[in-house]
C-alpha positions as CSV (number, residue, x, y, z in Angstrom):
1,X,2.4,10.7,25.3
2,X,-1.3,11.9,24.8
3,X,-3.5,9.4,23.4
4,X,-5.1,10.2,20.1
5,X,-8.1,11.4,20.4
6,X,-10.6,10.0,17.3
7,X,-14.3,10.9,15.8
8,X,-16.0,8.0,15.0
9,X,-18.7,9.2,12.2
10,X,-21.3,6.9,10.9
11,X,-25.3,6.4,11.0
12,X,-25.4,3.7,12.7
13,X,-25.6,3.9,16.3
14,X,-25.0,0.3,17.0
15,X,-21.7,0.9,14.7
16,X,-20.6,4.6,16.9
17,X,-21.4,2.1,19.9
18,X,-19.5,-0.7,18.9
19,X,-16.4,1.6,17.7
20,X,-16.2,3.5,20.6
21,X,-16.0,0.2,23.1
22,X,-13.2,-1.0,20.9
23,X,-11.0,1.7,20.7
24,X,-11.8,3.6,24.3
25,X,-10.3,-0.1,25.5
26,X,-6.8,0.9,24.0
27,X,-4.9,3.4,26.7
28,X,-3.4,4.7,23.7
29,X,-6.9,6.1,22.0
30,X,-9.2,8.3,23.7
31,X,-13.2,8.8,21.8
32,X,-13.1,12.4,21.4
33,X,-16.7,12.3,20.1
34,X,-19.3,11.1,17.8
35,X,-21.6,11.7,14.8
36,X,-24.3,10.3,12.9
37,X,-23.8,12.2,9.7
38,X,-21.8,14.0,7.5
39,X,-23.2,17.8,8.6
40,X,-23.1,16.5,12.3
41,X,-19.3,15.9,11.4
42,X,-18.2,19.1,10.2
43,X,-20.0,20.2,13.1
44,X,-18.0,18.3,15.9
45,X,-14.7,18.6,14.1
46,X,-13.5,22.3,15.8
47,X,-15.3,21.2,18.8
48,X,-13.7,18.0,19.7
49,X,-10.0,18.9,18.0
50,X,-9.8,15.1,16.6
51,X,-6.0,13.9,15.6
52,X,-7.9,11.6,13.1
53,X,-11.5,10.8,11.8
54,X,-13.5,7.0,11.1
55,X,-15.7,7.8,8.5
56,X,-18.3,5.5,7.3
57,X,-18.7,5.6,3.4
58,X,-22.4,4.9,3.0
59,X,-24.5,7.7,5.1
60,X,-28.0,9.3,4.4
61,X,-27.9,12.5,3.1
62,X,-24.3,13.9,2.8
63,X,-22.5,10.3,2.7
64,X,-18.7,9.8,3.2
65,X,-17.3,11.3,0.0
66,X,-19.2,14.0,0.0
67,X,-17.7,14.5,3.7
68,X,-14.4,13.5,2.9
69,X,-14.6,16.5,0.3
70,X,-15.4,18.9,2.7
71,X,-12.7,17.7,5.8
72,X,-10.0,18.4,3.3
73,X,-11.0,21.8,2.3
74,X,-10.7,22.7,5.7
75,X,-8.6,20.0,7.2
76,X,-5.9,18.9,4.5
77,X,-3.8,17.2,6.9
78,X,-6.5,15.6,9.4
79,X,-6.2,11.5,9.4
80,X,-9.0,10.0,7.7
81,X,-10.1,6.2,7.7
82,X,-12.6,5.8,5.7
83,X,-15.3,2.7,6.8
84,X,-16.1,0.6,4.2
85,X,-18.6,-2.8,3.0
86,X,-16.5,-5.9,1.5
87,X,-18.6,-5.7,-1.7
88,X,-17.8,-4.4,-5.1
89,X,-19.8,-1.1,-4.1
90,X,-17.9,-0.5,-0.8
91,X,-14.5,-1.3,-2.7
92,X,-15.2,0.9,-6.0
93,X,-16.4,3.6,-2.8
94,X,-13.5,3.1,-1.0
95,X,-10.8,3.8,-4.2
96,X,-12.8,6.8,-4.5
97,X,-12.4,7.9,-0.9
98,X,-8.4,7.4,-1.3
99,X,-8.2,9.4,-4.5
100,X,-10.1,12.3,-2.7
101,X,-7.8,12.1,-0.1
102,X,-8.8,9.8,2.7
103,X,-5.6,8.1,4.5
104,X,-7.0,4.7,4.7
105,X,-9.6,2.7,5.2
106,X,-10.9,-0.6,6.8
107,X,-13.4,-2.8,5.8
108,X,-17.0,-3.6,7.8
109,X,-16.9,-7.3,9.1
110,X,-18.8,-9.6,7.4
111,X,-21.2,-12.5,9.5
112,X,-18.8,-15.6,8.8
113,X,-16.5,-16.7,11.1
114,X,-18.4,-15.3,13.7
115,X,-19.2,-12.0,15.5
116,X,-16.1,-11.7,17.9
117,X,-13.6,-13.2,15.2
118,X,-15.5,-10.3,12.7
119,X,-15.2,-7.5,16.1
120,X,-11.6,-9.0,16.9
121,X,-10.3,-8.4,13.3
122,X,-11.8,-4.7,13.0
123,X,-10.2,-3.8,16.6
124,X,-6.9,-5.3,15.8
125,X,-6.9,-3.4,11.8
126,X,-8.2,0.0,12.8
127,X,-6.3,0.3,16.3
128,X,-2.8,-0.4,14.0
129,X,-4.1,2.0,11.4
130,X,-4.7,4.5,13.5
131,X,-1.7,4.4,15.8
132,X,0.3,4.6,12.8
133,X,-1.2,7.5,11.2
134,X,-0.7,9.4,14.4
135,X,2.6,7.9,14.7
136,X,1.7,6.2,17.9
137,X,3.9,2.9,17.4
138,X,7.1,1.1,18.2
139,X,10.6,2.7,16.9
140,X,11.1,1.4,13.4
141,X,14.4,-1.3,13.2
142,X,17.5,0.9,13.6
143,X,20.3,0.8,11.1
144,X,22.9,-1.9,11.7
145,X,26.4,-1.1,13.4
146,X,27.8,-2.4,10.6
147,X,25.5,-1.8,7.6
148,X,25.3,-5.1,5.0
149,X,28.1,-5.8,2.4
150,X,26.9,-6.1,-1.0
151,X,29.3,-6.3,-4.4
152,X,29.5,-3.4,-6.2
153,X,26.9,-1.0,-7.5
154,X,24.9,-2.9,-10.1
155,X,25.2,-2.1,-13.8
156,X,23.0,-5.0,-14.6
157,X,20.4,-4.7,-17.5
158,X,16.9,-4.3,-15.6
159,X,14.8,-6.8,-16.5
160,X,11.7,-6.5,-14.1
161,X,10.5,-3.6,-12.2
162,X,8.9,-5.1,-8.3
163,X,6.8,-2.7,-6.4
164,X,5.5,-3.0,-2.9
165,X,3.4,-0.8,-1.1
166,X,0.2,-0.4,1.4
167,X,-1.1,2.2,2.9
168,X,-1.6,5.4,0.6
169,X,-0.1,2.8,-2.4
170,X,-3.5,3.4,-4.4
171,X,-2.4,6.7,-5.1
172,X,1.1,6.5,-5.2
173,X,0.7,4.2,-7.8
174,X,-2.2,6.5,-9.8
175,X,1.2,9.1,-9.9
176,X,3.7,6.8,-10.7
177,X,2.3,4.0,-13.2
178,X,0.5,6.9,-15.8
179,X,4.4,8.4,-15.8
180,X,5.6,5.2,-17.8
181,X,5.7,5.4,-20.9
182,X,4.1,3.1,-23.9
183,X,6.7,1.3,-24.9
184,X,7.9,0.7,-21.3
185,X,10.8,-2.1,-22.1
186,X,10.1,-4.5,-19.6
187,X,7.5,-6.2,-17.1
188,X,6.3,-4.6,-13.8
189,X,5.1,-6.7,-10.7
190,X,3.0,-5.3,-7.7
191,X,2.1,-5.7,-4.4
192,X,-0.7,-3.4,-3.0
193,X,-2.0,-4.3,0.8
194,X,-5.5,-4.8,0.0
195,X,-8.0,-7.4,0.4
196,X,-9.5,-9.8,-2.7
197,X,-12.0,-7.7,-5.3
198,X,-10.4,-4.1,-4.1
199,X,-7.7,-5.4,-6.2
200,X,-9.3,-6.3,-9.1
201,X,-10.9,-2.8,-9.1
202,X,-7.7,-0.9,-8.2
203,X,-5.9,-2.8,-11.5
204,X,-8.8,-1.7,-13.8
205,X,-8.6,1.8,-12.3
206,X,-5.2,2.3,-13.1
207,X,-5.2,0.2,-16.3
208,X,-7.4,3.7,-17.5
209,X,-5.1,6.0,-16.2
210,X,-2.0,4.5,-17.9
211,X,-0.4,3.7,-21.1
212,X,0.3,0.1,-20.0
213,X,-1.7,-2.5,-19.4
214,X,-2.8,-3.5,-16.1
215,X,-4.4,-6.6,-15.1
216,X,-4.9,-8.4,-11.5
217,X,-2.2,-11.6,-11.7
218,X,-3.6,-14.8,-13.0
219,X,-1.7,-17.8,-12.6
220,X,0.5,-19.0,-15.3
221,X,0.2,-15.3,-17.3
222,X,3.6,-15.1,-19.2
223,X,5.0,-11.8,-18.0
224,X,5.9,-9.7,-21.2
225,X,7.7,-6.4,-22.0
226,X,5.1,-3.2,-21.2
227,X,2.5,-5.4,-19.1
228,X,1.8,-4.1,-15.5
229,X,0.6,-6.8,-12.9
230,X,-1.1,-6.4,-9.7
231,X,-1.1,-9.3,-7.2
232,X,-4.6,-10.6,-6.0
233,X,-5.9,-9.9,-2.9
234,X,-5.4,-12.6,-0.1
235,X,-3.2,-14.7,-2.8
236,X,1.0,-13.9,-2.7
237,X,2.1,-13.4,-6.2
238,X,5.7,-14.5,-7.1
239,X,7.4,-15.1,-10.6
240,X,8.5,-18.4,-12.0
241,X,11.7,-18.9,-14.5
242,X,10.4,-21.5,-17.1
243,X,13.6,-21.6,-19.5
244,X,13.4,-18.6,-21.5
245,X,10.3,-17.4,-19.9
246,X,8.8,-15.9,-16.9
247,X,5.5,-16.6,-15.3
248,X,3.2,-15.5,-12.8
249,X,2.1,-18.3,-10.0
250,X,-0.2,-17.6,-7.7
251,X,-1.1,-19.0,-4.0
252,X,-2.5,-19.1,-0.6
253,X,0.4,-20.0,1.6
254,X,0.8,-18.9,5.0
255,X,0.5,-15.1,5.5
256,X,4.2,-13.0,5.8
257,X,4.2,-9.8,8.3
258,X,0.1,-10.9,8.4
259,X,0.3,-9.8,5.0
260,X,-0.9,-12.1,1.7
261,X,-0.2,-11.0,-0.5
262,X,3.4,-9.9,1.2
263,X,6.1,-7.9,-1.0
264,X,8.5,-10.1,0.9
265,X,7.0,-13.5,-0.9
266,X,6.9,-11.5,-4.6
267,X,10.6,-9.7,-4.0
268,X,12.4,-13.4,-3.1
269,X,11.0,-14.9,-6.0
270,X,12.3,-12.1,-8.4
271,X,15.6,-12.0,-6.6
272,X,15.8,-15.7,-7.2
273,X,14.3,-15.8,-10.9
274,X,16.2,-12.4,-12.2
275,X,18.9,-12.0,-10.1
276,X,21.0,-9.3,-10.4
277,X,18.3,-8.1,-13.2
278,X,16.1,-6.4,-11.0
279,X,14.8,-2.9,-10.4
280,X,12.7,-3.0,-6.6
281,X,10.6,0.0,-5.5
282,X,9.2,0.4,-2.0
283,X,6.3,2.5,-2.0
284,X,4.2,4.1,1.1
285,X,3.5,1.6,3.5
286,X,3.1,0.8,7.3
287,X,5.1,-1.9,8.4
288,X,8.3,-3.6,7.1
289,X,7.0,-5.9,4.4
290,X,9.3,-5.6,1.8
291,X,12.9,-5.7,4.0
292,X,13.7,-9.1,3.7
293,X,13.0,-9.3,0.3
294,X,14.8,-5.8,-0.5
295,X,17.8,-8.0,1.0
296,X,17.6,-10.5,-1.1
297,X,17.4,-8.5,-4.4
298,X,20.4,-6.7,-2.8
299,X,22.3,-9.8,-2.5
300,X,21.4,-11.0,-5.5
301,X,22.8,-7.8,-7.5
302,X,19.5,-5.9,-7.8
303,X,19.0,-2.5,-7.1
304,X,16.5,-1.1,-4.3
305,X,15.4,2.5,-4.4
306,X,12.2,3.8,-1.6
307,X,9.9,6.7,-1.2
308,X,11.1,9.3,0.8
309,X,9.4,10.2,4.4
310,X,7.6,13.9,3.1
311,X,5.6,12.3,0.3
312,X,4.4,9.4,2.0
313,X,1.6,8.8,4.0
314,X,3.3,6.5,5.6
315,X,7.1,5.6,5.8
316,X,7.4,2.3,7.6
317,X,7.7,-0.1,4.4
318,X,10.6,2.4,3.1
319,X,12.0,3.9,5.9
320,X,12.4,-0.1,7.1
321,X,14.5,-0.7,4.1
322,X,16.5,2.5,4.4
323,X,16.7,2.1,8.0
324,X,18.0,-1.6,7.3
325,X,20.6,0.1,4.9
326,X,19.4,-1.4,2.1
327,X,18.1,1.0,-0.1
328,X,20.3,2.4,-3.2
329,X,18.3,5.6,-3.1
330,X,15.2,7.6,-1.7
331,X,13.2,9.9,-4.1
332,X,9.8,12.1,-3.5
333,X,7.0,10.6,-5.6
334,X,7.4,13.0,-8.0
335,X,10.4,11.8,-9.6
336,X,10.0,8.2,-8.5
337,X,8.4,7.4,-12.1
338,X,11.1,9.3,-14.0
339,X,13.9,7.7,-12.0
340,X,12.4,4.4,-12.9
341,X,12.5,4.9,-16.7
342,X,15.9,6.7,-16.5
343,X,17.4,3.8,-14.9
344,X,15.8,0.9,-16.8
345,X,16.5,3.0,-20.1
346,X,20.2,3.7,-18.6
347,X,20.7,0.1,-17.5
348,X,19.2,-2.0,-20.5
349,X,21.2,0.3,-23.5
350,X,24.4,0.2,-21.6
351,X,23.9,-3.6,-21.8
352,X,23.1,-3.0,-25.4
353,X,20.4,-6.7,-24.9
354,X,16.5,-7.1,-24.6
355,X,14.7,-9.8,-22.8
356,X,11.2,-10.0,-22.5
């Protein structure tokens, strides 16, 4: 297989320098080129053929959005990972970047913890990005030889709606969460790969595009009827049965498929805490977070349904469940909001009861 060939694109030549060691030391990835800004970029672009672009956000001149802008007039389809601070800047820049169209992105190391831990982390986050939005990576799990018994399709009343997703989620859940509607009848739960502050930014983002409200979790929040909740970064989020009521709690335990928050941790605990009273959604996503908990809503009596392949960025999260047999259905993006409501609208008047 040809290795994929990148353009690394930033100002800083001690950056290009730095990139280009890192990834020229994977056989798999081959430095097609570099540039120091924007123009340079659009420059190189039909020169060097790139299967995908690094793209620093803050350049002199024309900066990263401007550029992305222009790459996807003229390359829709051309991988971009957009470079990015750890600051509330870089993160509000970087939400930008994905709604413009940039594929993902990966955060500039910061000086604590040291200079090869900081280069270590970038090497190990970009090469997995990058291989996976070239589709350079191992075979996804294959179905089972016997797929997984569960009882009966479920005619449960939905209770909670779980979400997971990572890369390309930001979007995916701009299109889905504006298609529910004010008087949505029950809590939602999320799970969005991304570190601590982009979340707080990506909840406040959508709570302006929606008709529910959306809030970053908080620890003890009662979870009510209509009320979206997106887990904080670098804390797992998972839902607590208090008698009649449901909580959030919030926590730093180990990481789950390197993942914290992991959809695994929040699915497990709504599996447990609703039961057969739950409605899970897998989103875009590299990986398989999300499998093991899909199974456990499964077992419990809860239904699953996935993203399909076209309209995601990436399909390992989903295609992991379906591949796992797991899933109860798969649906483009565009009717993954509408399927929601139709079946929690379905489920809960067939049941002819509310809970909160």
């Amino acid at each position: 297989m040809k290795p994929v060939r990148v353009l690394i694109v930033d100002d800083s030549a001690v950056v290009r320098k730095l990139l280009s060691n890192l990834l020229a030391a994977d056989p798999e990835i081959e430095v097609a080129g570099t540039a120091g800004n924007g123009h340079q970029a659009l420059t190189r672009i039909p020169e060097v053929k790139p299967d995908l672009i690094t793209l620093d956000i803050e350049m002199p001149g024309m900066d990263g959005l401007e550029t992305l802008v222009e790459i996807r007039k003229l390359y829709p389809r051309l991988p971009v990972i957009m470079f990015s601070s750890l600051t509330e800047r870089g993160a509000t820049a970087t939400l930008d970047a994905l709604a413009r169209g940039a594929s993902d992105y990966v955060t500039k190391p910061s000086a604590t913890g040291g200079v090869d831990t900081a280069r270590d982390r970038v090497q190990e986050d970009l090469i997995r990005k990058i291989k996976s939005l070239c589709a350079v990576r191992a075979p996804g799990p294959r179905p089972p030889a016997a797929p997984p018994r569960f009882s009966g399709g479920s005619q449960a009343r939905i209770d909670v709606v779980a979400i997971g997703t990572s890369t390309g989620g930001p979007n995916a859940l701009s299109a889905l969460i504006p298609q529910l509607p004010a008087d949505f009848p029950v809590p939602i739960v999320i799970v969005q790969h991304m570190p601590a502050l982009f979340t707080r930014l990506l909840a406040d983002r959508l709570n302006g595009l929606a008709r529910l409200r959306t809030r970053e979790g908080k620890e003890g929040e009662r979870l009510e009827r209509g009320q979206v909740w997106i887990a904080p970064g670098d804390h797992h989020m998972t839902v607590i049965r208090r008698g009649t009521e449901f909580i959030l709690g919030i926590n730093r335990e180990a990481q789950e498929n390197s993942c914290r928050p992991a959809v695994d941790v929040l699915f497990r605990s709504v599996a447990q805490n609703y039961g057969a009273n739950v409605l899970a959604v897998v989103l875009t996503g590299m990986g398989a977070d999300g499998t093991r908990g899909s199974a456990a809503i499964r077992q419990a009596g809860g239904e699953v349904i996935v993203q399909d392949e076209a309209s995601s960025v990436v399909w390992g999260m989903p295609g992991s469940v379906v591949a796992a047999s797991l899933a109860n259905s798969i649906y483009p993006l565009v009717d993954m909001g509408p399927e929601v409501v139709r079946r929690v609208s379905m489920r809960r008047a067939s049941a002819g009861a509310s809970r909160p």
